[in-house]
Backbone as CSV, one residue per row, in Angstrom:
resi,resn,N_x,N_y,N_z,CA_x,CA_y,CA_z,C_x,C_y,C_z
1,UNK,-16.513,106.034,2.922,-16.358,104.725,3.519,-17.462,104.552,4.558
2,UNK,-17.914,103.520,4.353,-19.344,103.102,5.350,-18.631,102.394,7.132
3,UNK,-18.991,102.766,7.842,-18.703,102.086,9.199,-19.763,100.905,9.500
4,UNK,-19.418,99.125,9.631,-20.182,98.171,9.690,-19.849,97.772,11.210
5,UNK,-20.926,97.240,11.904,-20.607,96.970,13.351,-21.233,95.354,13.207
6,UNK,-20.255,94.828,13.539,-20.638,92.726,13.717,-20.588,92.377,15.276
7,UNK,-21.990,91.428,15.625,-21.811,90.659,16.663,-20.909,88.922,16.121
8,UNK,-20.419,88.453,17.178,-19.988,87.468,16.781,-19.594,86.322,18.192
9,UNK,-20.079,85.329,17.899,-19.756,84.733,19.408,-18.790,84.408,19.708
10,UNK,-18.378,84.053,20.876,-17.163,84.247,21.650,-16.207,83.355,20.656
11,UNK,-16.663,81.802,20.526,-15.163,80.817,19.439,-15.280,81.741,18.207
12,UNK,-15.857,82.036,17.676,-16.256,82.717,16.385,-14.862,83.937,16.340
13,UNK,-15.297,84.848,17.225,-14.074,85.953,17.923,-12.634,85.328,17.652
14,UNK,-13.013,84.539,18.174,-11.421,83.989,19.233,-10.420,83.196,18.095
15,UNK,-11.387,82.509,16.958,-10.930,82.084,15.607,-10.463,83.260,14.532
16,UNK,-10.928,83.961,14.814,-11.231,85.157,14.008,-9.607,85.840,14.348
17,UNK,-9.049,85.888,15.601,-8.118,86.861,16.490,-7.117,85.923,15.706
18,UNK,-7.076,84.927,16.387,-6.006,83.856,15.708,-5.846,83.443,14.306
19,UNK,-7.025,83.738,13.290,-6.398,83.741,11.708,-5.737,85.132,11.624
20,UNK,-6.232,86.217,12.142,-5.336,87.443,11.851,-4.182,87.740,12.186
21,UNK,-3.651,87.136,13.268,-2.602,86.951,13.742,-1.460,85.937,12.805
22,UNK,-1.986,84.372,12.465,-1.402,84.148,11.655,-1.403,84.653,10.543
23,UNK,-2.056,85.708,9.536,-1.808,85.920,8.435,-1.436,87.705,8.533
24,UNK,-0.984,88.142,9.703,-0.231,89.192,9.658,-0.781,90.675,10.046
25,UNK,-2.530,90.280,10.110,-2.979,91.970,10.187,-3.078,92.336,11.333
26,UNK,-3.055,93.652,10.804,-2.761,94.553,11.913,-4.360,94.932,12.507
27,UNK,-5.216,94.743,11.524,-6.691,94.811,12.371,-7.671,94.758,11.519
28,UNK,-8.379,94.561,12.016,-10.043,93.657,11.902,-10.415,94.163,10.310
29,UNK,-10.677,95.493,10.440,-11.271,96.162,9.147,-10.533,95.846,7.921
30,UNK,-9.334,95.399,7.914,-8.181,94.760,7.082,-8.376,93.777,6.701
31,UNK,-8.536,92.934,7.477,-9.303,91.120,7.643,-9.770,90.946,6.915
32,UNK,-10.960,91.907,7.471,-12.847,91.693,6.921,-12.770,92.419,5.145
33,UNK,-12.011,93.358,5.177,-11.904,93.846,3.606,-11.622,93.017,2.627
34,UNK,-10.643,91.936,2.962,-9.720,90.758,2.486,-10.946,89.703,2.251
35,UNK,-11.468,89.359,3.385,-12.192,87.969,3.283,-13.198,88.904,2.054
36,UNK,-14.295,89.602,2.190,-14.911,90.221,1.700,-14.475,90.106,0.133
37,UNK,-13.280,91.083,-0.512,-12.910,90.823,-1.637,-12.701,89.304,-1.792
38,UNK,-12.428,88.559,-1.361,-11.753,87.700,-1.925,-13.337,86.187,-2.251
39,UNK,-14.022,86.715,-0.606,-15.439,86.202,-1.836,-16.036,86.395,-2.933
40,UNK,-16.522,88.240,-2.899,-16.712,88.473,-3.733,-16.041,88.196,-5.208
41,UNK,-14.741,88.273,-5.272,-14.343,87.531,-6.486,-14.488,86.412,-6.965
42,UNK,-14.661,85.172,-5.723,-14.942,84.009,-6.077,-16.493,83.581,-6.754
43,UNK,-17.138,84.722,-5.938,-18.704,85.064,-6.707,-18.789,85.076,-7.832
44,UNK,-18.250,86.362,-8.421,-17.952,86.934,-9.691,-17.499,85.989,-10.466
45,UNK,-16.371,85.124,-10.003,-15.821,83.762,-11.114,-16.721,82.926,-11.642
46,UNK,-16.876,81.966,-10.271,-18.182,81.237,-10.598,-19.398,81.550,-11.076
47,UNK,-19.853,82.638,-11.066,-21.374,83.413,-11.381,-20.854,83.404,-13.151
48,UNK,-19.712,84.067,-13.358,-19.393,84.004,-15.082,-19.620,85.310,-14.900
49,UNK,-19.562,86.170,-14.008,-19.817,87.932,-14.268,-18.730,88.192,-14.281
50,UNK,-17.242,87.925,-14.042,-16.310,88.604,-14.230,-15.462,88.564,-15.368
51,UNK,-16.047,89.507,-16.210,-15.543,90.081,-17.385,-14.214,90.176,-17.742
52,UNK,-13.437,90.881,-16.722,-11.626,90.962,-16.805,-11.457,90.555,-15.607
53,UNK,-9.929,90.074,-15.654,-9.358,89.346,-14.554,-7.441,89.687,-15.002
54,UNK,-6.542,89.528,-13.841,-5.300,89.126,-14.088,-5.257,87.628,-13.448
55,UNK,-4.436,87.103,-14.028,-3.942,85.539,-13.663,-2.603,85.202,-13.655
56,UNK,-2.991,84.262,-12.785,-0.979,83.496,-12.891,-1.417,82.331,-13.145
57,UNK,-1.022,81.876,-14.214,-0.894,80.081,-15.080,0.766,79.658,-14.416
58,UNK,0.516,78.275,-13.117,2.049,77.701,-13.208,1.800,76.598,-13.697
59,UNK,2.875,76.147,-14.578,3.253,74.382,-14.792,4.382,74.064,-14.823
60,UNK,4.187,72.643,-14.273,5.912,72.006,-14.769,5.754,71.187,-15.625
61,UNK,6.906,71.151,-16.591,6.687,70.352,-17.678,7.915,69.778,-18.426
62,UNK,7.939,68.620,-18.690,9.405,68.025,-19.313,9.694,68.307,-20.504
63,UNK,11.091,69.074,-20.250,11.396,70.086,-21.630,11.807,68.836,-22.763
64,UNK,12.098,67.560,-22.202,12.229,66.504,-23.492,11.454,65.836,-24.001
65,UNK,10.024,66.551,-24.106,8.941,66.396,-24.385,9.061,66.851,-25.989
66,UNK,8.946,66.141,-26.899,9.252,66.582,-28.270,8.811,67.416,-28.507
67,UNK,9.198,69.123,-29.102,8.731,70.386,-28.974,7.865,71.417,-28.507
68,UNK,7.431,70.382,-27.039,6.984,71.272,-26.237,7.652,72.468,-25.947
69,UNK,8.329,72.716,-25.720,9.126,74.012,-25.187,8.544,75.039,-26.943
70,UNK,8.589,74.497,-27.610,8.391,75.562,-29.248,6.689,75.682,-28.897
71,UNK,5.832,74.527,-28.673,4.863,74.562,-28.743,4.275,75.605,-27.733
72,UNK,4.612,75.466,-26.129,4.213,76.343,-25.572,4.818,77.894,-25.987
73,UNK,5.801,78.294,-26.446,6.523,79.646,-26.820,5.400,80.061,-28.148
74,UNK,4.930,79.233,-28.915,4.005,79.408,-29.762,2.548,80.013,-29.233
75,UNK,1.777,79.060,-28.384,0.971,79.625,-27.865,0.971,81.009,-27.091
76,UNK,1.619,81.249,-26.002,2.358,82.534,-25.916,2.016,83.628,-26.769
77,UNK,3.141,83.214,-27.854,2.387,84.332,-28.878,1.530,84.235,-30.051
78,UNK,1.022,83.643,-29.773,-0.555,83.497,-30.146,-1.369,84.026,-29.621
79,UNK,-1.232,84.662,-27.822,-1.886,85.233,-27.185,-1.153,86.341,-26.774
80,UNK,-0.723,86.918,-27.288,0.403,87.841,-27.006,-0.440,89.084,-26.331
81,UNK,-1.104,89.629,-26.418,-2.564,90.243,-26.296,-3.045,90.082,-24.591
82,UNK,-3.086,88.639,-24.397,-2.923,88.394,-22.690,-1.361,88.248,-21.779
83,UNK,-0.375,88.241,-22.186,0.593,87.192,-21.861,1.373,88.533,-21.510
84,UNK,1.838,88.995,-20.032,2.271,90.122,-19.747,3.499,89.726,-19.922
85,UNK,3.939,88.384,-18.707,5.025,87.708,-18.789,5.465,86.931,-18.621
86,UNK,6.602,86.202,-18.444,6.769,84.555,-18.064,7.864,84.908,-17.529
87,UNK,8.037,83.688,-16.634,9.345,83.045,-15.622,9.549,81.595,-15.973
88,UNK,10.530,81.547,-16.088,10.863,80.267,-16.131,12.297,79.750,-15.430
89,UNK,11.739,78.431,-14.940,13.436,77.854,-14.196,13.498,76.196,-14.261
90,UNK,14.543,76.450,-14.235,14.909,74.811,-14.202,14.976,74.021,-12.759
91,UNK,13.989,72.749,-12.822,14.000,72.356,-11.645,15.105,70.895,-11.485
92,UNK,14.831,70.308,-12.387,16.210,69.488,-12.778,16.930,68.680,-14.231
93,UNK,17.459,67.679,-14.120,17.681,67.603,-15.739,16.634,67.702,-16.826
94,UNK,15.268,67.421,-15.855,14.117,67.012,-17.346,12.741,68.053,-17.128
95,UNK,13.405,68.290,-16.028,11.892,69.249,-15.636,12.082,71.057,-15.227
96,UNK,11.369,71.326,-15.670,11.241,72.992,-16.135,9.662,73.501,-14.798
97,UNK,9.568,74.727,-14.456,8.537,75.137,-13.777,8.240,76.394,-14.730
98,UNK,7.443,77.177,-15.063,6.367,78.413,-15.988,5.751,78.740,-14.972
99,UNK,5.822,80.500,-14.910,4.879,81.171,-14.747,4.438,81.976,-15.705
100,UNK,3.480,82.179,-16.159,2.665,83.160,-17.018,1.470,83.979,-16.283
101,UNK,2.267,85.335,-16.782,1.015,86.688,-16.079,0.229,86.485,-17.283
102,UNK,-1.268,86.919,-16.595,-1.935,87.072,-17.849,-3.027,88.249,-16.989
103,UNK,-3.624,88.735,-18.141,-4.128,89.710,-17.881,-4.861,90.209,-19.614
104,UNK,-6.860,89.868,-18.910,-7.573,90.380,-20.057,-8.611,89.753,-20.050
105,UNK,-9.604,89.318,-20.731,-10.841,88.643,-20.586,-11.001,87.361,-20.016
106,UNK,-11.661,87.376,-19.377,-11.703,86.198,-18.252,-11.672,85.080,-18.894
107,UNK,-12.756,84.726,-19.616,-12.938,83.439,-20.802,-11.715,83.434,-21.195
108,UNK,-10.920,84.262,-22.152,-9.979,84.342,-22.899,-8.630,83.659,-22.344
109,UNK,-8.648,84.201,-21.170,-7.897,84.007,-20.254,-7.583,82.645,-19.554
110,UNK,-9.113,81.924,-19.274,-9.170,80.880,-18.860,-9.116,79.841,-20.042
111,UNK,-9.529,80.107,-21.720,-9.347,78.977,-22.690,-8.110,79.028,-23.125
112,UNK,-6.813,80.199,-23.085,-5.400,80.192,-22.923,-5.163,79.121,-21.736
113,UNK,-5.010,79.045,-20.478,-4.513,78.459,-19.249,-5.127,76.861,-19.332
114,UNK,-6.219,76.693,-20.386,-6.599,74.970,-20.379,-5.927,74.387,-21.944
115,UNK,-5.286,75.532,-22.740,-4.968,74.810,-23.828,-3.572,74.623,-23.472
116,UNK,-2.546,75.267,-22.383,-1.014,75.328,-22.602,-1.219,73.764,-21.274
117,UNK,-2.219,73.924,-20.081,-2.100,73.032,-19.393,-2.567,71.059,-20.012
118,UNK,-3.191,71.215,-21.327,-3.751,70.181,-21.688,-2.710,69.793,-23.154
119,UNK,-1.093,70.441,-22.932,-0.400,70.154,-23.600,0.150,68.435,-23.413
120,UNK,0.455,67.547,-23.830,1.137,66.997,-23.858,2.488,66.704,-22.795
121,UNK,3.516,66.667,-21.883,4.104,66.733,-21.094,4.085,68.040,-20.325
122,UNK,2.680,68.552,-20.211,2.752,70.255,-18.927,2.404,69.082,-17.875
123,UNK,2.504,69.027,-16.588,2.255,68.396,-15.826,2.208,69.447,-14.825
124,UNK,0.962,69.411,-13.424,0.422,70.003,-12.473,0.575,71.623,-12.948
125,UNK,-0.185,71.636,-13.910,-1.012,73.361,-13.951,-2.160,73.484,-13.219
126,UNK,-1.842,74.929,-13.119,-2.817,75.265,-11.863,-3.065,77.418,-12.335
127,UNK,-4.123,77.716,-12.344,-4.236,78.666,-13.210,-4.883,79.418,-11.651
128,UNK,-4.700,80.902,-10.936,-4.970,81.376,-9.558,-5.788,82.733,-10.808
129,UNK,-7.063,82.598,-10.966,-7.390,84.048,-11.335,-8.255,85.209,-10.512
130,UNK,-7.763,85.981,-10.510,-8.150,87.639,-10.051,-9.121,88.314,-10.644
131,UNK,-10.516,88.637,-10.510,-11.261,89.533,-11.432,-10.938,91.039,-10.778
132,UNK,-10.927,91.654,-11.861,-10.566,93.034,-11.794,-11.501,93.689,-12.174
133,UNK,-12.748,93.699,-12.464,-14.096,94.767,-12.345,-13.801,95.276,-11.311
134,UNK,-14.140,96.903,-11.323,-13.698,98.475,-10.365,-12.502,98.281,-9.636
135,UNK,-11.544,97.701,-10.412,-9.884,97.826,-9.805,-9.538,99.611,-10.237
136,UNK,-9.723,100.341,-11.315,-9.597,101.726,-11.971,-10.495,102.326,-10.488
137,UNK,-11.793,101.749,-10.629,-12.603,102.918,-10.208,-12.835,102.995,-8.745
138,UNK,-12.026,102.055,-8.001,-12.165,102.136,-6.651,-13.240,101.007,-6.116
139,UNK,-13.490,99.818,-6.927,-14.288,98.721,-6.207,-13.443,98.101,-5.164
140,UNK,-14.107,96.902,-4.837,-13.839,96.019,-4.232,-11.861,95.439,-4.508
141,UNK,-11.603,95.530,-5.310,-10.541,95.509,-6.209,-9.470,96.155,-5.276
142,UNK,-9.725,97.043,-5.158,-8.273,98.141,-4.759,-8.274,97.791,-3.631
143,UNK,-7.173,98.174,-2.945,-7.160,98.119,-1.020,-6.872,99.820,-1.190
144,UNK,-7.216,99.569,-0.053,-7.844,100.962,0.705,-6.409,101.489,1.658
């Protein structure tokens, strides 16, 4: 593990004290590991270098949507290959909420999460993906 030393000016600091505080850490090197990964992944997304990824696909969608509910269970396993697992609940008489784990090639991953969201009654999908290059080998990936 490398030791990094940052100057930073005083509001800079003082912003810095107060996001860690609201989001729970216990200290700096924790923070900075976090922000760090979590660019770097956004790098990796947008750049198109990240090869594998896990994801969470949510939608809500009206189950009296003429065989949507078959249609999405279809796709599913069609991708059975990515699709670790699903949640599902009922939010009221007509509307349903999905989660789907996914986990496997990024592309793959992302042309699954635009074909179930560009269904017919899915309404507000929203696909959160994770690249996982050196999650095994000790990258950026793992926490420490």
């Amino acid at each position: 593990m490398q030791r990094l030393t940052i100057s930073l000016d005083d509001d800079l600091a003082e912003a810095f004290e107060e996001l860690m505080r609201r989001k729970g850490y216990v200290n700096r090197s924790e923070a900075i590991r976090d922000l760090l990964r979590r660019e770097l992944g956004e790098t990796s997304l947008a750049e198109g270098a990240a090869r594998q990824c896990v994801a969470v696909l949510s939608y809500v969608f009206d189950h009296h949507e003429r065989q949507l509910a078959s249609r999405l269970t279809d796709i599913q396993h069609d991708h059975h290959n990515l699709t670790v697992s699903t949640m599902h609940a009922h939010l009221d008489h007509a509307n349903c909420i999905e989660a789907v784990f996914l986990r496997g090639g990024t592309h793959k991953v992302m042309d699954f999460a635009e074909s179930v969201k560009a269904q017919t009654g899915v309404h507000h999908g929203h696909v959160h993906v994770v690249p996982v290059e050196g999650a095994t080998s000790g990258g950026y990936f793992k926490r420490r």
